[in-house]
C-alpha positions as CSV (number, residue, x, y, z in Angstrom):
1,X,-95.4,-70.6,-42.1
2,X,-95.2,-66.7,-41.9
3,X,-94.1,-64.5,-44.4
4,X,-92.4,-61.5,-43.4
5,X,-93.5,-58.0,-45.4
6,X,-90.9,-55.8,-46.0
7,X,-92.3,-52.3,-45.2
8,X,-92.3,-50.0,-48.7
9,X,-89.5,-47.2,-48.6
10,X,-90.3,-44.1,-49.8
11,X,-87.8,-43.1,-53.2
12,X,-84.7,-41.5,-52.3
13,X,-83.8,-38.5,-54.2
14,X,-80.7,-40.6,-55.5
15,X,-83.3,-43.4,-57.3
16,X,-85.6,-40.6,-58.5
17,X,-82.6,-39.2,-60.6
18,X,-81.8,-42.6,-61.5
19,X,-85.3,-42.7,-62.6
20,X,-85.3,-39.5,-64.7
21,X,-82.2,-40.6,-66.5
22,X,-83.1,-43.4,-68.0
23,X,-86.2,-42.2,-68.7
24,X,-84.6,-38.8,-70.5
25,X,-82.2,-41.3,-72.1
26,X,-79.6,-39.0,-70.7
27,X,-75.9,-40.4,-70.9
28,X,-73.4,-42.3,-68.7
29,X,-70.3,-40.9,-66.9
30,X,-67.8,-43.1,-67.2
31,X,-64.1,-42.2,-65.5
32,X,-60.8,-42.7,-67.2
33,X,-57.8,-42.2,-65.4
34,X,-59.4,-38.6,-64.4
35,X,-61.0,-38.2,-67.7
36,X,-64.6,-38.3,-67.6
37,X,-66.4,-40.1,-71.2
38,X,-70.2,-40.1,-71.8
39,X,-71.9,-43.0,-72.8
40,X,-74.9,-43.0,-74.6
41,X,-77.2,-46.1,-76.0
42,X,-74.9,-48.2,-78.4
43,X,-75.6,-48.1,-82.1
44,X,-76.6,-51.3,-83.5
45,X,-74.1,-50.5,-85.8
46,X,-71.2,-49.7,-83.2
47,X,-71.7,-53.5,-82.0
48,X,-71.6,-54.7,-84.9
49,X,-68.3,-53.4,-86.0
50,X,-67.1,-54.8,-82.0
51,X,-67.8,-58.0,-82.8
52,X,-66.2,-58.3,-86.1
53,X,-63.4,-56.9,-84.4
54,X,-63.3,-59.8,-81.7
55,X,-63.6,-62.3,-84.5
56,X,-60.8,-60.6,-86.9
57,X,-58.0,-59.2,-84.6
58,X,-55.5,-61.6,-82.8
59,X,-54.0,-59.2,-80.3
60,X,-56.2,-58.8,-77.1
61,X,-54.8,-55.7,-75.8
62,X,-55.5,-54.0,-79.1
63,X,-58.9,-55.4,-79.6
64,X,-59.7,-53.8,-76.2
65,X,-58.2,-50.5,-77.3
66,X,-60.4,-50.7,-80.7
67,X,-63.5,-51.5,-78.0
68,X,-63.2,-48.1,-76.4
69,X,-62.6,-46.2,-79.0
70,X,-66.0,-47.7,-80.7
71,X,-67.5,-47.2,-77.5
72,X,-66.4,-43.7,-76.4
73,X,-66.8,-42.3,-80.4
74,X,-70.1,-44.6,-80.7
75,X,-71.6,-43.1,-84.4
76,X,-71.0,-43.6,-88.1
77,X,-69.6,-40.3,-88.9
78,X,-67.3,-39.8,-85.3
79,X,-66.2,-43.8,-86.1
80,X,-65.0,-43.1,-89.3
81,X,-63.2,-40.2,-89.0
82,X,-61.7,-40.6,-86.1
83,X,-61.4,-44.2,-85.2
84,X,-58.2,-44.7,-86.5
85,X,-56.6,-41.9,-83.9
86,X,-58.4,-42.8,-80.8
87,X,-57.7,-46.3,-80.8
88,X,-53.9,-45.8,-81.6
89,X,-54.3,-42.8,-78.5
90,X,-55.2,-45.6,-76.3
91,X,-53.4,-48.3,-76.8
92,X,-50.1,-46.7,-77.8
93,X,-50.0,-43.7,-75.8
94,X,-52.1,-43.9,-73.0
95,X,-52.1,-47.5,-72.8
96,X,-55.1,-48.7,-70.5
97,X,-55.2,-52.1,-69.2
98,X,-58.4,-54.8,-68.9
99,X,-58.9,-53.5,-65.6
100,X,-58.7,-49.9,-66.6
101,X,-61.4,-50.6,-69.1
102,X,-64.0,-52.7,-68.0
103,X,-66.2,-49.5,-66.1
104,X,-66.1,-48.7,-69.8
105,X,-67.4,-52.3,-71.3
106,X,-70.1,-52.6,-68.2
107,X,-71.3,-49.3,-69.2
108,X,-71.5,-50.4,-73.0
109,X,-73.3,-53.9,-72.3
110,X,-76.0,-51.6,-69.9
111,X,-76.4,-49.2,-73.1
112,X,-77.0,-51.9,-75.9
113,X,-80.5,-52.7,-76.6
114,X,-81.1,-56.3,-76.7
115,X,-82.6,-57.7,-80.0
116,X,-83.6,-61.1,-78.5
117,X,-85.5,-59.3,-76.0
118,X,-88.7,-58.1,-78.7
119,X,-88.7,-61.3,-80.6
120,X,-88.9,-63.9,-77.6
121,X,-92.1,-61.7,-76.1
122,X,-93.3,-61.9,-79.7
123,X,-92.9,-65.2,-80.3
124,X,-94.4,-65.9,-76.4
125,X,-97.5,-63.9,-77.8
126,X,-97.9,-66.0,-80.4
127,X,-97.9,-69.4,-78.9
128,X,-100.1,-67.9,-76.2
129,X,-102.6,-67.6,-79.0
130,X,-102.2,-71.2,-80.4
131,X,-102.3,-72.8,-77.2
132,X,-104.8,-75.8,-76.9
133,X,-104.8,-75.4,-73.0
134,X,-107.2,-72.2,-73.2
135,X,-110.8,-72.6,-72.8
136,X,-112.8,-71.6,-75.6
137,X,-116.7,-71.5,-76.4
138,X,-118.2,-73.6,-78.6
139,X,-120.7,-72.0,-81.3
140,X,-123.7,-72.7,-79.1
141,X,-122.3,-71.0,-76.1
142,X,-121.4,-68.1,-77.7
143,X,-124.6,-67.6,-79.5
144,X,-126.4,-68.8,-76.5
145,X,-124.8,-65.4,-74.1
146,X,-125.1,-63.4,-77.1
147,X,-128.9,-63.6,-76.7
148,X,-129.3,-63.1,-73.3
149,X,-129.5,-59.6,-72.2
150,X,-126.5,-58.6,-70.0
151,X,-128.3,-58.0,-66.8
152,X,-131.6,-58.1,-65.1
153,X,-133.4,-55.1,-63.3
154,X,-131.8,-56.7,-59.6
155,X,-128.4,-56.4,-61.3
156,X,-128.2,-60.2,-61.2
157,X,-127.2,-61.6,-64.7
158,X,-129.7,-64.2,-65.6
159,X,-126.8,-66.3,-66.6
160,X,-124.9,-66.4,-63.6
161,X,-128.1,-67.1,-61.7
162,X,-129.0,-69.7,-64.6
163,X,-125.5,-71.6,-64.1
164,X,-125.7,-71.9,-60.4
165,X,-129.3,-73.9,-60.4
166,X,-127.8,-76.1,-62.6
167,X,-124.9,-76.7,-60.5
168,X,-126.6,-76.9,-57.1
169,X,-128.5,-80.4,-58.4
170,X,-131.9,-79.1,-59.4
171,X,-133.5,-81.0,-62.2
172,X,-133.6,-77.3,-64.4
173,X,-131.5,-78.3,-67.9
174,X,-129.9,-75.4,-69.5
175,X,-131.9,-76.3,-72.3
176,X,-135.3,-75.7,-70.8
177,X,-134.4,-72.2,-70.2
C-alpha cells in the first residue's frame, strides 16, 4: 500500500501574521453588532469569578450578559469598577442574544490557559522515570564502559567491535576481554 505525500506549501502571508500574533501575544478582534472588543489572554482570576457565576446565578440570559462583561473588561481593577455597568449595558440595554455572543465565548475559551495542560506533562515525566519497562545497566556494565576508552585509533569503538564477536558465535566471552 502507497502513501500519498502531500507536497509542503510555502506560508502564506495570512498564517505568518497568525504566527506573529500569537507569538507577540497580541489581542483578539472580536465584532459586536459593529462594535469591535479586544480580547486578550484570560486572567485566572476572570474565570474564576465565570464559573462562580454559572454555579450562583439562575437566569441564563443574565449569566451570559455577566460572561461578556468579565470577558470584554477581563482585569481586577476594570472588573471591579465597572462590572456592575457593563453587564446591566448588555443585558438591559443592548440586549445580545446566545447567538450574538458566542464569537465572544470561542474567543475567551482560545485565550484561557489550560492548567491541566502543565501538570499532566509533569506527571507523564514523572512516570516516564519510574517506569520498569526501560533498560538500565547493571553496576558491572556501567563500570565495565566506564573503563574502556571511547574509541580506538580506526574510529571503531572497542566495544561495539567487542559485542559483535560475541554475537556472531565465536567462543570469545566478554569476560576474557
Amino acid at each position: 500500500m502507497v502513501r500519498k505525500v502531500k507536497p509542503i506549501k510555502e506560508a502564506t502571508r495570512e498564517d505568518s501574521q497568525a504566527l506573529m500574533a500569537v507569538t507577540r501575544n497580541e489581542k483578539t478582534v472580536v465584532e459586536l453588532r459593529g462594535h469591535k472588543l479586544k480580547i486578550g489572554w484570560m486572567h485566572p482570576a476572570t474565570a474564576d469569578w465565570i464559573s462562580a457565576l454559572m454555579t450562583k446565578d439562575g437566569d441564563d440570559n443574565k449569566v451570559l450578559a455577566k460572561s461578556a462583561a468579565l470577558i470584554r473588561l477581563n482585569g481586577f481593577w476594570k472588573s471591579h469598577l465597572f462590572y456592575w455597568c457593563v453587564w446591566r449595558w448588555y443585558y438591559y440595554i443592548r440586549q445580545y442574544t446566545s447567538v450574538e455572543l458566542t464569537p465572544l465565548f470561542e474567543v475567551a475559551q482560545k485565550k484561557t490557559v489550560s492548567q491541566a495542560a502543565p501538570a499532566y506533562l509533569n506527571a507523564t515525566i514523572l512516570l516516564t522515570a519510574l517506569s520498569t519497562t526501560k533498560k538500565q545497566m547493571t553496576k558491572a556494565e556501567a563500570e565495565r564502559i566506564l573503563r574502556e576508552p571511547p574509541t580506538d585509533s580506526g574510529g571503531k569503538s572497542p566495544r561495539s567491535t567487542a559485542s559483535t564477536r560475541g554475537r556472531s558465535g565465536s567462543s570469545a566471552s566478554p569476560s576474557a576481554e
